[in-house]
N, C-alpha and C positions, 0 to 999 in steps of 0.2 A: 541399629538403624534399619527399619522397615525398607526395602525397597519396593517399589510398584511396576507390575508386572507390566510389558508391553502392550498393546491395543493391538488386536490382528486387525486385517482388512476390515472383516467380516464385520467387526465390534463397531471398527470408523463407521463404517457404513449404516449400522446400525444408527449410531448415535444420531447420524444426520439426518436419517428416516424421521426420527422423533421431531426432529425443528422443522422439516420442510417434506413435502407432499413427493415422493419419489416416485417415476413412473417404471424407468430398469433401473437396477444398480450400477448396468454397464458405462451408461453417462457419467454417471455417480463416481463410479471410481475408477476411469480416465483422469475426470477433471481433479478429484484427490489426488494424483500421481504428479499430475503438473504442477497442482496448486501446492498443495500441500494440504492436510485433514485439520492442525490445527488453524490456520488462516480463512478454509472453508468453514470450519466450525465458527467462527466469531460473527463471520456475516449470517451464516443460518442462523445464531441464536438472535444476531439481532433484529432480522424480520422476524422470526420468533414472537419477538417481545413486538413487533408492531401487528400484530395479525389481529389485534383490537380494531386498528385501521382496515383492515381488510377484509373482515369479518370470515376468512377462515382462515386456515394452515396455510404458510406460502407455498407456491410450486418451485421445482429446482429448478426452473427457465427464470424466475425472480430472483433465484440465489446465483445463477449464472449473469444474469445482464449486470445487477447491482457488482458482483465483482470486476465485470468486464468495465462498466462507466467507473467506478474507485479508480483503477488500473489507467486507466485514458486520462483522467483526471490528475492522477500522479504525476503520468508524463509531462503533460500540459504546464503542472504549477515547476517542476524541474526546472522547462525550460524557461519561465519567467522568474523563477529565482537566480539563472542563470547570465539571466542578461541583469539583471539589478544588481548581480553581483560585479559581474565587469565593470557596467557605469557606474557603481559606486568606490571601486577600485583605482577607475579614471580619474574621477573628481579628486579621489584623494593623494593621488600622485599630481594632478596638476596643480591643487592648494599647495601641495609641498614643496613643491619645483619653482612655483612664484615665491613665497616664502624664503626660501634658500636662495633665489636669482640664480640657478643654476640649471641649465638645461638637462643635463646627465644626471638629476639628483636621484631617482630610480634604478640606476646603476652601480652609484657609490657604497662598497660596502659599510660604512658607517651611516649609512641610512638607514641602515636595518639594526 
């Protein structure tokens, strides 16, 4: 079994030069350290592929904001998956509790 060799900095850096318009590296690979190379790599390939729309190369301030609204966007849907989860939680311990006539039925371990 073939193994394949590690990626240095230098390489990441490279690759990403190719999808998006780099002005230093130094931005560049800050934000690789935090981010991670391959997570940054998916979003530059995908403006990549929209640079049709844009009629040139994206800039890394495009590859920077689209990660940062992803990222804000994640948080945001957490937290309303988060509450849909409780109130649907609720509802189904109070269907059960009517059901059973039992006020303690979320308690009982044969509830579960």
């Amino acid at each position: 079994m073939k193994t394949k060799a590690v990626l240095s900095e230098n390489e990441k850096t490279e690759l990403l030069k190719k999808c998006v318009t780099v002005k230093t590296g130094i931005r560049l690979k800050n934000r690789m350290r935090r981010v991670g190379f391959y997570r940054l790599f998916l979003y530059a390939k995908f403006l990549l592929s929209k640079s049709y729309l844009l009629t040139a190369k994206p800039s890394e301030d495009m590859l920077y904001n689209l990660y940062d609204f992803d990222e804000k966007l994640r948080v945001l849907l957490f937290v309303f998956c988060k509450k849909a989860e409780i109130n649907l939680k609720a509802n189904i311990s109070l269907v059960c509790t009517q059901s059973e006539e039992n006020n303690l039925f979320y308690a009982l371990p044969q509830s579960y």
